[in-house]
PyMOL Python script that loads the backbone (N, CA, C, O; Angstrom):
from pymol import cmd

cmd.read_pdbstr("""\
ATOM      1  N   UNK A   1      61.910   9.709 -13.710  1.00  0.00           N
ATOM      2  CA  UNK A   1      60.629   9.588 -13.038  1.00  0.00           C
ATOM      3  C   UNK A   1      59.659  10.630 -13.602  1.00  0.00           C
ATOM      4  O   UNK A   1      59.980  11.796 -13.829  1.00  0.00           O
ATOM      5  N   UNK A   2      58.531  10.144 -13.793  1.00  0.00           N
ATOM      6  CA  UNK A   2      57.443  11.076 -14.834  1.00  0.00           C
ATOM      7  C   UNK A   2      56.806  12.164 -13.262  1.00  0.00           C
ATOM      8  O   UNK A   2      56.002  13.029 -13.611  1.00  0.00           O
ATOM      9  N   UNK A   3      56.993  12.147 -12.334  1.00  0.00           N
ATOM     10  CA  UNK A   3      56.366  13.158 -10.990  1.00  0.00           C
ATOM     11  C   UNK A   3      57.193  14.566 -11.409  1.00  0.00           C
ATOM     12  O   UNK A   3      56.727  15.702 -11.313  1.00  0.00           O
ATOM     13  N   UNK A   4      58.789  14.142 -11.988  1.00  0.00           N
ATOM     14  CA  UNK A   4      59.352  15.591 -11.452  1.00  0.00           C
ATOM     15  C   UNK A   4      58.631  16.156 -12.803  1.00  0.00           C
ATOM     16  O   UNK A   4      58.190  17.290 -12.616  1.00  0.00           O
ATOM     17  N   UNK A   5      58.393  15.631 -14.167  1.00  0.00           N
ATOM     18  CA  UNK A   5      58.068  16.421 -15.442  1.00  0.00           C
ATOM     19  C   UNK A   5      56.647  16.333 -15.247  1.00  0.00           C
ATOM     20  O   UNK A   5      56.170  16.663 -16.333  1.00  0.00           O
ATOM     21  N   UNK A   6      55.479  16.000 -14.255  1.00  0.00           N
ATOM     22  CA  UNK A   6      54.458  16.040 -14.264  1.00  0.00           C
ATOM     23  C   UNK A   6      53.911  17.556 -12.972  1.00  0.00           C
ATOM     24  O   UNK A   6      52.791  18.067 -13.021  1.00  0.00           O
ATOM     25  N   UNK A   7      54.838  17.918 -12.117  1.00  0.00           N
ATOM     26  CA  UNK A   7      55.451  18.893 -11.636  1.00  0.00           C
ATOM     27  C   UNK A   7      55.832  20.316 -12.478  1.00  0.00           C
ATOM     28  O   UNK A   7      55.707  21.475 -12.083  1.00  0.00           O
ATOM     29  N   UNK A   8      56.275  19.882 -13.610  1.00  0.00           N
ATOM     30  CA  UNK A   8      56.975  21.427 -14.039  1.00  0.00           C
ATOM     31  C   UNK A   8      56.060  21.041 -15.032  1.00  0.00           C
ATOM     32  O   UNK A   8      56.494  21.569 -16.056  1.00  0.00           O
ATOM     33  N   UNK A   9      55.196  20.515 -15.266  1.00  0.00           N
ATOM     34  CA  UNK A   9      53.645  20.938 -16.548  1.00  0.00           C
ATOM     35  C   UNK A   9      52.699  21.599 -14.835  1.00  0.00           C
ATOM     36  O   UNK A   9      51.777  22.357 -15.137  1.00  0.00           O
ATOM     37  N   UNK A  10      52.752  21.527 -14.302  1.00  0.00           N
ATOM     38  CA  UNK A  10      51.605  21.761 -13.658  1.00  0.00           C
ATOM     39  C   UNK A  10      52.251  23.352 -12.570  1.00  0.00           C
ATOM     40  O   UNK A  10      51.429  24.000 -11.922  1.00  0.00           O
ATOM     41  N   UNK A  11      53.411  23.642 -12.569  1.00  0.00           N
ATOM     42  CA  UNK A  11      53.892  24.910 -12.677  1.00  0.00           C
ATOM     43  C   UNK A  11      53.958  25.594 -13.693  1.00  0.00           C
ATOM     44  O   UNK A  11      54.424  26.723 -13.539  1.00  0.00           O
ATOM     45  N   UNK A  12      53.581  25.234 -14.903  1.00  0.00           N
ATOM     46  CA  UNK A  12      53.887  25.919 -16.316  1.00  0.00           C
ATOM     47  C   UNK A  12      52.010  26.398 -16.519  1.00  0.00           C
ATOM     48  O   UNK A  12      51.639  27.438 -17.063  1.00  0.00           O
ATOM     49  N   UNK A  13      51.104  25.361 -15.941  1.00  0.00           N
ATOM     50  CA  UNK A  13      49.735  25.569 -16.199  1.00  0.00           C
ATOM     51  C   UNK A  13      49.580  26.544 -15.188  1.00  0.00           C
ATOM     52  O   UNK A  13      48.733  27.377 -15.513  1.00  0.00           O
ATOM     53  N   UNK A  14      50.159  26.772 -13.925  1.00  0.00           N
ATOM     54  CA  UNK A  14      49.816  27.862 -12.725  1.00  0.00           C
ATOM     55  C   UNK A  14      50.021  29.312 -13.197  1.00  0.00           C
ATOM     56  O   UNK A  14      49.440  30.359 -12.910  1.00  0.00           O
ATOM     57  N   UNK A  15      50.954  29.046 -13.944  1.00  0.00           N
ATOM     58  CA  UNK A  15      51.669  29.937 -14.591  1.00  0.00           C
ATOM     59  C   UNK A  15      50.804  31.168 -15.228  1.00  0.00           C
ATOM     60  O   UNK A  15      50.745  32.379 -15.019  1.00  0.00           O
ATOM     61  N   UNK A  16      50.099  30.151 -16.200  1.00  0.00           N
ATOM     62  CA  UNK A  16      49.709  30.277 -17.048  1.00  0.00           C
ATOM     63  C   UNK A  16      47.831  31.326 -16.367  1.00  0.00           C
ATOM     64  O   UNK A  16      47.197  32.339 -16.663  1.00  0.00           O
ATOM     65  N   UNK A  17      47.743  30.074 -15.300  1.00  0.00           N
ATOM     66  CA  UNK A  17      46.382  30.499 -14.786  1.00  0.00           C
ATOM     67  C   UNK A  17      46.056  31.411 -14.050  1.00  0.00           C
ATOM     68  O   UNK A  17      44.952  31.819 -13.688  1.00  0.00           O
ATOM     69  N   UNK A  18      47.541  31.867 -13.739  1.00  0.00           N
ATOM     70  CA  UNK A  18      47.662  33.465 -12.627  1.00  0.00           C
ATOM     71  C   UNK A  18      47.971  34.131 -14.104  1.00  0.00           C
ATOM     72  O   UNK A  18      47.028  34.922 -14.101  1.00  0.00           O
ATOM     73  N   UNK A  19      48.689  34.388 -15.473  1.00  0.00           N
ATOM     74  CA  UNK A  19      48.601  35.441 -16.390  1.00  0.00           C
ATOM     75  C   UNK A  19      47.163  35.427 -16.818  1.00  0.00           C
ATOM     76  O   UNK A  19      46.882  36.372 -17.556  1.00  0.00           O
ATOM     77  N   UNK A  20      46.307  34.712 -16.582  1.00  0.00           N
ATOM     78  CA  UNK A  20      44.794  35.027 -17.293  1.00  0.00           C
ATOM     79  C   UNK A  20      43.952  35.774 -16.104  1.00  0.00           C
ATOM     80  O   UNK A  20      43.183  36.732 -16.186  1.00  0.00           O
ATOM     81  N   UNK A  21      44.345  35.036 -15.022  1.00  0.00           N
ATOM     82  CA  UNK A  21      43.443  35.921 -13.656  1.00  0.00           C
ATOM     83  C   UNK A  21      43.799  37.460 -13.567  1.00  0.00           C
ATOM     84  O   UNK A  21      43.183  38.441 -13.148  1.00  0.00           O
ATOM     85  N   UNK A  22      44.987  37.278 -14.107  1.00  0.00           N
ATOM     86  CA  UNK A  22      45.595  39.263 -14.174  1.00  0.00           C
ATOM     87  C   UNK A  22      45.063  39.517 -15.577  1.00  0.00           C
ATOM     88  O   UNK A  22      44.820  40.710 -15.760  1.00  0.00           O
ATOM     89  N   UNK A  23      44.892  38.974 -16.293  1.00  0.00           N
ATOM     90  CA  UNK A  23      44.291  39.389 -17.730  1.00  0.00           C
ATOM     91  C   UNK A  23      42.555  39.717 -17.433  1.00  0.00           C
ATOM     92  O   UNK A  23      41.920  40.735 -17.707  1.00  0.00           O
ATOM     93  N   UNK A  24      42.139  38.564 -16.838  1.00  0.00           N
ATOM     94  CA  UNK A  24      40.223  38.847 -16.090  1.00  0.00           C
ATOM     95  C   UNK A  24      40.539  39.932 -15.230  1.00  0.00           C
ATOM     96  O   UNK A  24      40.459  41.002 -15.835  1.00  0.00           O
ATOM     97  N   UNK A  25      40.802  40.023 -14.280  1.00  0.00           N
ATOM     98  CA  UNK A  25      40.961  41.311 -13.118  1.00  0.00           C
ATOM     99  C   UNK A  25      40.848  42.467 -14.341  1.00  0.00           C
ATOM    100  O   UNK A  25      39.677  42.795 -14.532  1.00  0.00           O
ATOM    101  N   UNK A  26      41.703  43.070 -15.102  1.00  0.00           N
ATOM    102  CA  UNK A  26      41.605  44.020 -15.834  1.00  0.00           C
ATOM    103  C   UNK A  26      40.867  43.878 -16.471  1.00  0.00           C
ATOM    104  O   UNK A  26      40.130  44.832 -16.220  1.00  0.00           O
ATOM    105  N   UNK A  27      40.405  43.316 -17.253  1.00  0.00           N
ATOM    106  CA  UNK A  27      38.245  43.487 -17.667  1.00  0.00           C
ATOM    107  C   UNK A  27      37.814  43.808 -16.512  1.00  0.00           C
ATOM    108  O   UNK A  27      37.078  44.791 -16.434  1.00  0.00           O
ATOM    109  N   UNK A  28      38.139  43.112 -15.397  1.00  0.00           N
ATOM    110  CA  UNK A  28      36.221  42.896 -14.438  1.00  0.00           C
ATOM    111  C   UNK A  28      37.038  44.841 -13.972  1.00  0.00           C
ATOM    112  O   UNK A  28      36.234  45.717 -13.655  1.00  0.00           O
ATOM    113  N   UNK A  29      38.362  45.134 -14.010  1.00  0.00           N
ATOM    114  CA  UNK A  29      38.717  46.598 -13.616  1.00  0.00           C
ATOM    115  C   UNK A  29      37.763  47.666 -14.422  1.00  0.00           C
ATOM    116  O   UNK A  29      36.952  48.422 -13.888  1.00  0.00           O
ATOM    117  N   UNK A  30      38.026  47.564 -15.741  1.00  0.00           N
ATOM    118  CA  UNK A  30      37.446  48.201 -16.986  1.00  0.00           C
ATOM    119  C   UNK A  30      35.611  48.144 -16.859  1.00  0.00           C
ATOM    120  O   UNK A  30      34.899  49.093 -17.188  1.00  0.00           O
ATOM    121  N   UNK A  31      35.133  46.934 -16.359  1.00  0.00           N
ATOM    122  CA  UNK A  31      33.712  46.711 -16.390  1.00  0.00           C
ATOM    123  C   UNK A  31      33.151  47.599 -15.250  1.00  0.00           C
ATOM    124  O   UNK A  31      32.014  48.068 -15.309  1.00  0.00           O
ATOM    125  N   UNK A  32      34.207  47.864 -13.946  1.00  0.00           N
ATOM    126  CA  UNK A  32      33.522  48.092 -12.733  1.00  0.00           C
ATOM    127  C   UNK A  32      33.786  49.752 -13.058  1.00  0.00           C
ATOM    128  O   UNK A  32      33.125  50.484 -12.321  1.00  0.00           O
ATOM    129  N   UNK A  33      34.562  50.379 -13.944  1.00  0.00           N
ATOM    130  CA  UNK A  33      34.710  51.792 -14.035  1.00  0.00           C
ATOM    131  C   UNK A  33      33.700  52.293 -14.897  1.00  0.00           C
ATOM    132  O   UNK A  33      33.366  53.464 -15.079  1.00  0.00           O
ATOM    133  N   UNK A  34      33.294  51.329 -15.365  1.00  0.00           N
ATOM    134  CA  UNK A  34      32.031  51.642 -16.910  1.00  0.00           C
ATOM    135  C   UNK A  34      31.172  51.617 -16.424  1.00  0.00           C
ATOM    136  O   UNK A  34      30.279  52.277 -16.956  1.00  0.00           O
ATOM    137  N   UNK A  35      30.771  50.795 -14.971  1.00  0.00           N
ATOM    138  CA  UNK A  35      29.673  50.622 -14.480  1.00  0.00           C
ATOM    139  C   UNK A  35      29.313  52.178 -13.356  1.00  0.00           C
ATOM    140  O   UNK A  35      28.295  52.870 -13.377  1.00  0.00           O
ATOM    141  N   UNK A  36      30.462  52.327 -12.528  1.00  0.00           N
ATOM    142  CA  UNK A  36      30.313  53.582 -11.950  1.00  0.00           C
ATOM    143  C   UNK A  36      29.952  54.683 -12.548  1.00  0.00           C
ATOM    144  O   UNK A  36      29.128  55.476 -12.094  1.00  0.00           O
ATOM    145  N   UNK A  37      30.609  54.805 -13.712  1.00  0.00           N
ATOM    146  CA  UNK A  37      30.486  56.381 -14.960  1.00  0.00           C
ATOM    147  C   UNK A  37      29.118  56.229 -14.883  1.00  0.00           C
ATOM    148  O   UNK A  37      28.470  57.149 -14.384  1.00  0.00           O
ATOM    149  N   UNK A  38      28.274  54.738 -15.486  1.00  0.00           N
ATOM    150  CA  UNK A  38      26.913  54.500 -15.569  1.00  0.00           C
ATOM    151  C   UNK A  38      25.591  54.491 -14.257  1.00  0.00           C
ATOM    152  O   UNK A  38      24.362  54.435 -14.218  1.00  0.00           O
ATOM    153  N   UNK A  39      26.785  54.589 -13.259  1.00  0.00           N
ATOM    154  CA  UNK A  39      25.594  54.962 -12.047  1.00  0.00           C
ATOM    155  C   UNK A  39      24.937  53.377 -11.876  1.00  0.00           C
ATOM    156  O   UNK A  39      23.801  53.294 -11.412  1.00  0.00           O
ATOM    157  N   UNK A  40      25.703  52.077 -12.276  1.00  0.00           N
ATOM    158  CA  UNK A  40      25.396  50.911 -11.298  1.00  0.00           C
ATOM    159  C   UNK A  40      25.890  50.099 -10.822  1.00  0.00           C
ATOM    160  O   UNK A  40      27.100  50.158 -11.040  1.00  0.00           O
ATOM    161  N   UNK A  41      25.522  49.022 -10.038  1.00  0.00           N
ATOM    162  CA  UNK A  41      26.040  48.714  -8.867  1.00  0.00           C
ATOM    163  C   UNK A  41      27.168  47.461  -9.402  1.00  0.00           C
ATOM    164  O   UNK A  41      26.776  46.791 -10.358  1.00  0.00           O
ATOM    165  N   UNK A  42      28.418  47.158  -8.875  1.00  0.00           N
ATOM    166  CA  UNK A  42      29.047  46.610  -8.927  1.00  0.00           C
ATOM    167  C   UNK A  42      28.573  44.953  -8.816  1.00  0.00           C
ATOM    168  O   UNK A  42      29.370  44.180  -9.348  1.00  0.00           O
ATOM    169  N   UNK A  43      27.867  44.592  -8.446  1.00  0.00           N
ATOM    170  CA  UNK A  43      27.313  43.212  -8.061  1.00  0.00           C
ATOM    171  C   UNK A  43      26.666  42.756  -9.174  1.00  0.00           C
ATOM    172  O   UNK A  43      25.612  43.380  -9.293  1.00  0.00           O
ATOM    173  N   UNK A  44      26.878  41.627 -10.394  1.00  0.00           N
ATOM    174  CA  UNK A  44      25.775  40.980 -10.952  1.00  0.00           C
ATOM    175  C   UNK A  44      25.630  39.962 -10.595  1.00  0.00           C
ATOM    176  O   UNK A  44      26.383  39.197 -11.197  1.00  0.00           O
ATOM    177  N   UNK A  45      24.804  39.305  -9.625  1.00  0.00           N
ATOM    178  CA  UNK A  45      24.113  37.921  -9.713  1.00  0.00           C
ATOM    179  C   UNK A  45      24.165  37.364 -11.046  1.00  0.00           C
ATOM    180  O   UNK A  45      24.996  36.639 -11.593  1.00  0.00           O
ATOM    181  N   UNK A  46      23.063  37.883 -11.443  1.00  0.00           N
ATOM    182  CA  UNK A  46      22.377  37.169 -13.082  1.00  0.00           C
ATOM    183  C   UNK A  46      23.281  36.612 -13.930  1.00  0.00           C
ATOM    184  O   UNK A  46      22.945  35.576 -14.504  1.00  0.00           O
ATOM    185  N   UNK A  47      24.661  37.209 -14.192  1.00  0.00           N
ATOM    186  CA  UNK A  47      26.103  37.835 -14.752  1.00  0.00           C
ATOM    187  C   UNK A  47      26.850  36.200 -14.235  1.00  0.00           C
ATOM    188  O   UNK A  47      27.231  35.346 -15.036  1.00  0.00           O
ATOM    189  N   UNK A  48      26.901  36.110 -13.070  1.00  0.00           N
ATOM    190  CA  UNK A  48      27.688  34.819 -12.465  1.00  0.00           C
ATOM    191  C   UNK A  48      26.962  33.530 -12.636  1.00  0.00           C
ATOM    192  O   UNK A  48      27.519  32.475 -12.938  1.00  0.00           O
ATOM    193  N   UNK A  49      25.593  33.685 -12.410  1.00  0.00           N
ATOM    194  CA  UNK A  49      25.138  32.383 -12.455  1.00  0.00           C
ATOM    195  C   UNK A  49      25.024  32.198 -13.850  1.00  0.00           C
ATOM    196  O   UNK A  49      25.009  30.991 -14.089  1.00  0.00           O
ATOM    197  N   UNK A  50      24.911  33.102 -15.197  1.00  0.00           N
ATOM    198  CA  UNK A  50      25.329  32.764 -16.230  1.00  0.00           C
ATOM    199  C   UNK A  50      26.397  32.116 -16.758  1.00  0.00           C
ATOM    200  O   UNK A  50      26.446  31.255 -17.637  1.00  0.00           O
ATOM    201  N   UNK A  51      27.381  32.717 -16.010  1.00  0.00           N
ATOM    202  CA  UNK A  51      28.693  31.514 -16.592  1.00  0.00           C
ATOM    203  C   UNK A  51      29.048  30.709 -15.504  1.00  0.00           C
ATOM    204  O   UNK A  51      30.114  30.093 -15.512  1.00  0.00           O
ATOM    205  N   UNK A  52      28.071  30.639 -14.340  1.00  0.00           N
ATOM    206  CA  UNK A  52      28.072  29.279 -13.576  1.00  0.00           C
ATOM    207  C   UNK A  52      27.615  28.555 -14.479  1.00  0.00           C
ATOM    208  O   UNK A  52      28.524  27.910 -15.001  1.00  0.00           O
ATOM    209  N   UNK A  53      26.415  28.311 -15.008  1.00  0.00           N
ATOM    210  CA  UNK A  53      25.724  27.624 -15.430  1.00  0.00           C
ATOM    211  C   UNK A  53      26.368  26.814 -17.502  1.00  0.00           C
ATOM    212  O   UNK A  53      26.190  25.755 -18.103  1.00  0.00           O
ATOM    213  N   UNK A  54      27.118  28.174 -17.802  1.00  0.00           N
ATOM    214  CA  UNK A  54      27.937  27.715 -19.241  1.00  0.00           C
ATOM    215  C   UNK A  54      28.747  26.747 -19.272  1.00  0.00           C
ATOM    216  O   UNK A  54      28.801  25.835 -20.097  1.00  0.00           O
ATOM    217  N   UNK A  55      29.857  27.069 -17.716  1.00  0.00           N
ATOM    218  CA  UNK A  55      31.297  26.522 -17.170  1.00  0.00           C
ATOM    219  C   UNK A  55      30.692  25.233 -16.511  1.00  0.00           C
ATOM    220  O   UNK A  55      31.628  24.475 -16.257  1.00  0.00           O
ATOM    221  N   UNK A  56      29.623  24.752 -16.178  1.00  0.00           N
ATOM    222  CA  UNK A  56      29.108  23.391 -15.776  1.00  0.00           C
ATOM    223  C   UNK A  56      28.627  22.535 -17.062  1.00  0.00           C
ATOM    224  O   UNK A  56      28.831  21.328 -17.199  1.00  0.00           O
ATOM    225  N   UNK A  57      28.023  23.285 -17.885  1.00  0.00           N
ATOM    226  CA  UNK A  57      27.573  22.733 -19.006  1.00  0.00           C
ATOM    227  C   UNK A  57      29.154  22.034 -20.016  1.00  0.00           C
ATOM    228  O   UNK A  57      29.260  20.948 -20.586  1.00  0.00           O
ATOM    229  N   UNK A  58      30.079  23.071 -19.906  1.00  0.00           N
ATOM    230  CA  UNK A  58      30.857  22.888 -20.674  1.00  0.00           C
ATOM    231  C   UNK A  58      32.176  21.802 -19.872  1.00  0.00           C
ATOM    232  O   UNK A  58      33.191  21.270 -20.321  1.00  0.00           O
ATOM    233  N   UNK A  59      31.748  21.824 -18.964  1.00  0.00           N
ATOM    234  CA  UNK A  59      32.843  20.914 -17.861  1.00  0.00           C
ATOM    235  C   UNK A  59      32.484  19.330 -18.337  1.00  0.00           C
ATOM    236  O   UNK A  59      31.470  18.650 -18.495  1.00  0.00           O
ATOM    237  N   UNK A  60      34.147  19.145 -18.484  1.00  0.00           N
ATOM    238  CA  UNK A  60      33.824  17.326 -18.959  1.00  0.00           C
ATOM    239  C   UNK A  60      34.921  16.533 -17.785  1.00  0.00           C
ATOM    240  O   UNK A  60      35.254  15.349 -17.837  1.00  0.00           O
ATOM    241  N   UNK A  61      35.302  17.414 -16.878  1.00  0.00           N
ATOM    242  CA  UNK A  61      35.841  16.893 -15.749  1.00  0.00           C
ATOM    243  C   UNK A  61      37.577  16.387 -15.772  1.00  0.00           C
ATOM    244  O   UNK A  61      38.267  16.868 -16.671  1.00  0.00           O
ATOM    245  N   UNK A  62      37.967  15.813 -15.175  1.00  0.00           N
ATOM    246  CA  UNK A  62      37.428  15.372 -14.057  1.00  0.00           C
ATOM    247  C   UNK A  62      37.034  16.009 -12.766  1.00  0.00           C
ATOM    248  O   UNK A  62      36.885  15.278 -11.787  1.00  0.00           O
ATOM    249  N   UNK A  63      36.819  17.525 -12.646  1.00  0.00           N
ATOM    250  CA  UNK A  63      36.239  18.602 -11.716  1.00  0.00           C
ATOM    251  C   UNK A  63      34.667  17.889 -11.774  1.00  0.00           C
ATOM    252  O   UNK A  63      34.115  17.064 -12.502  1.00  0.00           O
ATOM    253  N   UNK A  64      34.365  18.533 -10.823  1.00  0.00           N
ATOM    254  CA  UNK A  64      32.743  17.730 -10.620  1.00  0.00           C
ATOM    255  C   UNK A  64      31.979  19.360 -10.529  1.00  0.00           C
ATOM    256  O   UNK A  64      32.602  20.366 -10.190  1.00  0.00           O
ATOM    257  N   UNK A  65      30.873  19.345 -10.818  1.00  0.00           N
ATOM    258  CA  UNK A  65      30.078  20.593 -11.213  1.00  0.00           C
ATOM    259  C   UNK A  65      30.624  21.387  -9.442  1.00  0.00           C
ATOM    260  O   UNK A  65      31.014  22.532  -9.215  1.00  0.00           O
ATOM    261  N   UNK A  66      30.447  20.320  -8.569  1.00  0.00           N
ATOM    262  CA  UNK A  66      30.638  21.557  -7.558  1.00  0.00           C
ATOM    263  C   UNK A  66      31.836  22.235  -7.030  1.00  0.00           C
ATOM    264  O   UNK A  66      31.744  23.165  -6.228  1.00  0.00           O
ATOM    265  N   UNK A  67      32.989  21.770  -7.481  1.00  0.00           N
ATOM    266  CA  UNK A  67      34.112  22.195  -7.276  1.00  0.00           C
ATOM    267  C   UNK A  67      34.597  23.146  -8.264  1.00  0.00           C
ATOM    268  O   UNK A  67      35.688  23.695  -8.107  1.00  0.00           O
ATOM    269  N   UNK A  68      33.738  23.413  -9.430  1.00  0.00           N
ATOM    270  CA  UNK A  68      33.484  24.258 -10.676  1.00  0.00           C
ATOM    271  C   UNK A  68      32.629  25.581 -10.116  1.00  0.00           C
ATOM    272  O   UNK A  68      32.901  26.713 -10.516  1.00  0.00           O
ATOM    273  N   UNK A  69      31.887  25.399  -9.439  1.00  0.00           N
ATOM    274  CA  UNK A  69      30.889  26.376  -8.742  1.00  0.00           C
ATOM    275  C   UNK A  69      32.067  26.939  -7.745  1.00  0.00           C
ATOM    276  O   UNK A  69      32.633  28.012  -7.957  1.00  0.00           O
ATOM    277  N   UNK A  70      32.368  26.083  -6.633  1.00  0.00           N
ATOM    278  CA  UNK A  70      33.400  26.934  -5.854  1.00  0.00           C
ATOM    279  C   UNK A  70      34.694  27.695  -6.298  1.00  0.00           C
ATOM    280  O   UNK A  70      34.952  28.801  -5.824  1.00  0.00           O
ATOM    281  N   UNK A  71      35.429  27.141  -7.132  1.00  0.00           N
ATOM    282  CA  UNK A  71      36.791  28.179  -7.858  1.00  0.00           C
ATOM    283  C   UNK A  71      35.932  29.257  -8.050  1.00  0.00           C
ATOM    284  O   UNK A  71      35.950  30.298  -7.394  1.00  0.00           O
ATOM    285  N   UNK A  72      35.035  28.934  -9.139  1.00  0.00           N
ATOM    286  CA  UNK A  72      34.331  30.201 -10.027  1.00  0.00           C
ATOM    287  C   UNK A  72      33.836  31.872  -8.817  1.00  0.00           C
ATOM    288  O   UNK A  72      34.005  33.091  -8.824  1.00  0.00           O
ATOM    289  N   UNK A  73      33.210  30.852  -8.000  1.00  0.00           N
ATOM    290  CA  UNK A  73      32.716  31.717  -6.971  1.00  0.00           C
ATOM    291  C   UNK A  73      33.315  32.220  -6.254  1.00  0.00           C
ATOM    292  O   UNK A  73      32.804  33.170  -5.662  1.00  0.00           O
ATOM    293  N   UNK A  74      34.771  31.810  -5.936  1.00  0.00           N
ATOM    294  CA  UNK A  74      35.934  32.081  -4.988  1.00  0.00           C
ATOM    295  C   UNK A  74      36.594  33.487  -6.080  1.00  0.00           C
ATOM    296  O   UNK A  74      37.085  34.529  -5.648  1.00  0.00           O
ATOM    297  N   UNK A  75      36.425  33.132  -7.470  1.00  0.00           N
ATOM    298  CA  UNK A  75      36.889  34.052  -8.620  1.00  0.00           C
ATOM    299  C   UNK A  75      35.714  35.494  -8.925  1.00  0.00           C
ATOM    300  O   UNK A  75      35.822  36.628  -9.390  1.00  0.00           O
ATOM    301  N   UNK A  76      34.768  34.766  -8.437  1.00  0.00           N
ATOM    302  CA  UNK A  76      33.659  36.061  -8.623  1.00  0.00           C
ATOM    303  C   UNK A  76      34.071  36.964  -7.657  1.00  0.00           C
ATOM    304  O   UNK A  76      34.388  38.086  -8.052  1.00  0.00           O
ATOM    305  N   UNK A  77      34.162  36.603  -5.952  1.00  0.00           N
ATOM    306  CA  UNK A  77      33.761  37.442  -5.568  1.00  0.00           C
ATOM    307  C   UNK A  77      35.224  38.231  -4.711  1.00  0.00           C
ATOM    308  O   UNK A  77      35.137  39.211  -3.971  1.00  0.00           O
ATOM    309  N   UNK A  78      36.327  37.592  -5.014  1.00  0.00           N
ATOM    310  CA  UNK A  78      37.587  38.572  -5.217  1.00  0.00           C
ATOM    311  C   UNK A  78      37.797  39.873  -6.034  1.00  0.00           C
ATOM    312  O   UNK A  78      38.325  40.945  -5.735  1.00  0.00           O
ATOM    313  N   UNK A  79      36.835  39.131  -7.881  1.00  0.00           N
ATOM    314  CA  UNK A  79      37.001  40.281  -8.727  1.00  0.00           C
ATOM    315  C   UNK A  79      35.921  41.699  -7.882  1.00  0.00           C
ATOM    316  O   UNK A  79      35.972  42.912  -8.086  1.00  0.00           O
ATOM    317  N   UNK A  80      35.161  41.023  -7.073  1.00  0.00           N
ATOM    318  CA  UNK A  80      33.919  41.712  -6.681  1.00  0.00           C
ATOM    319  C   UNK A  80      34.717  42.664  -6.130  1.00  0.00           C
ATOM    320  O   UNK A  80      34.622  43.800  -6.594  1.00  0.00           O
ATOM    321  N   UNK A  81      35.346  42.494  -5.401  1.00  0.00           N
ATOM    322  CA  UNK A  81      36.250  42.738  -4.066  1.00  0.00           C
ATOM    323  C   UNK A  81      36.747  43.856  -4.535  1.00  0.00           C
ATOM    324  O   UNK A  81      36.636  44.997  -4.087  1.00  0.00           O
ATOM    325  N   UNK A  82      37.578  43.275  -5.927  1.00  0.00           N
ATOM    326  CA  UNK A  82      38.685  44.455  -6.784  1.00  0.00           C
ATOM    327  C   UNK A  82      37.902  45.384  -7.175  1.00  0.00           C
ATOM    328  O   UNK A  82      38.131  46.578  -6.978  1.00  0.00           O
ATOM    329  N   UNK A  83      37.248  45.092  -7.563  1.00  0.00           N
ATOM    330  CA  UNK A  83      36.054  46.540  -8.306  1.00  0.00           C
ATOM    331  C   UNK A  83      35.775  47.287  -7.182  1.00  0.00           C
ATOM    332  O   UNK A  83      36.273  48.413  -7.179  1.00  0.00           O
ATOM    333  N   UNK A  84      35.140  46.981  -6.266  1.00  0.00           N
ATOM    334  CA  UNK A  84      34.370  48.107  -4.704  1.00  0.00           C
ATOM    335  C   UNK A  84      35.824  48.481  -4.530  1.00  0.00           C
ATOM    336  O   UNK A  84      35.905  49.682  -4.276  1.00  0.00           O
ATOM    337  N   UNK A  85      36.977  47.895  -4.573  1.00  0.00           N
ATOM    338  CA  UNK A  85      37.769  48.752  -4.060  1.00  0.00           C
ATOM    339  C   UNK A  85      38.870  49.777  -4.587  1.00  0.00           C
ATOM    340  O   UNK A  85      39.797  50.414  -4.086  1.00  0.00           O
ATOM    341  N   UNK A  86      38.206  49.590  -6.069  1.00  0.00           N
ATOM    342  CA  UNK A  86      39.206  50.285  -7.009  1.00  0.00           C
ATOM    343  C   UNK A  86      38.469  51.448  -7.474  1.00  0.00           C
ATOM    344  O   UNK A  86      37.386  51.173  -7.989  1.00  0.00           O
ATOM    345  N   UNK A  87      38.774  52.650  -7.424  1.00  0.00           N
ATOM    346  CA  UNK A  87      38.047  54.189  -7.698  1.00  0.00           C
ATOM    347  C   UNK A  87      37.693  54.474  -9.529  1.00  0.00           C
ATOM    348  O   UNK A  87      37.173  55.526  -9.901  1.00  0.00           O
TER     349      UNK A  87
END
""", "prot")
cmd.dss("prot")
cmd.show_as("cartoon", "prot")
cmd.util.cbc("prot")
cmd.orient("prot")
């Protein structure tokens, strides 16, 4: 049955998509310590709706632009989260 091998591709892609979210976290870590040394604020608007706007352009689906906006945004503002709370 193609469910159980359509199952262990889609645990192998989770996989895959939690080693890159720990790979982003440590940039957005590195960005938010560069930004403190520099005396600014952890928050870019401008910064998100930029690669809102790339990651919609570049989306060929089957995600629909707004379910592309929500991950992303659910991903912005965790990393947000990690930075204010990391010294």
């Amino acid at each position: 049955m193609n469910l159980e091998r359509w199952r262990q591709q889609i645990d192998q892609i989770d996989e895959r998509l939690l080693e890159l979210l720990n790979e982003r976290a440590q940039l957005a870590l590195a960005i938010g310590r560069e930004k403190r040394t520099h005396g600014l604020s952890v928050p870019a608007p401008e910064r998100e709706a930029q690669i809102l706007q790339r990651l919609c352009a570049r989306n060929r689906g089957p995600l629909d632009e707004h379910a592309i906006r929500q991950i992303f945004s659910t991903i912005f503002a965790e990393f947000r989260r990690l930075q204010e709370s990391t010294p």
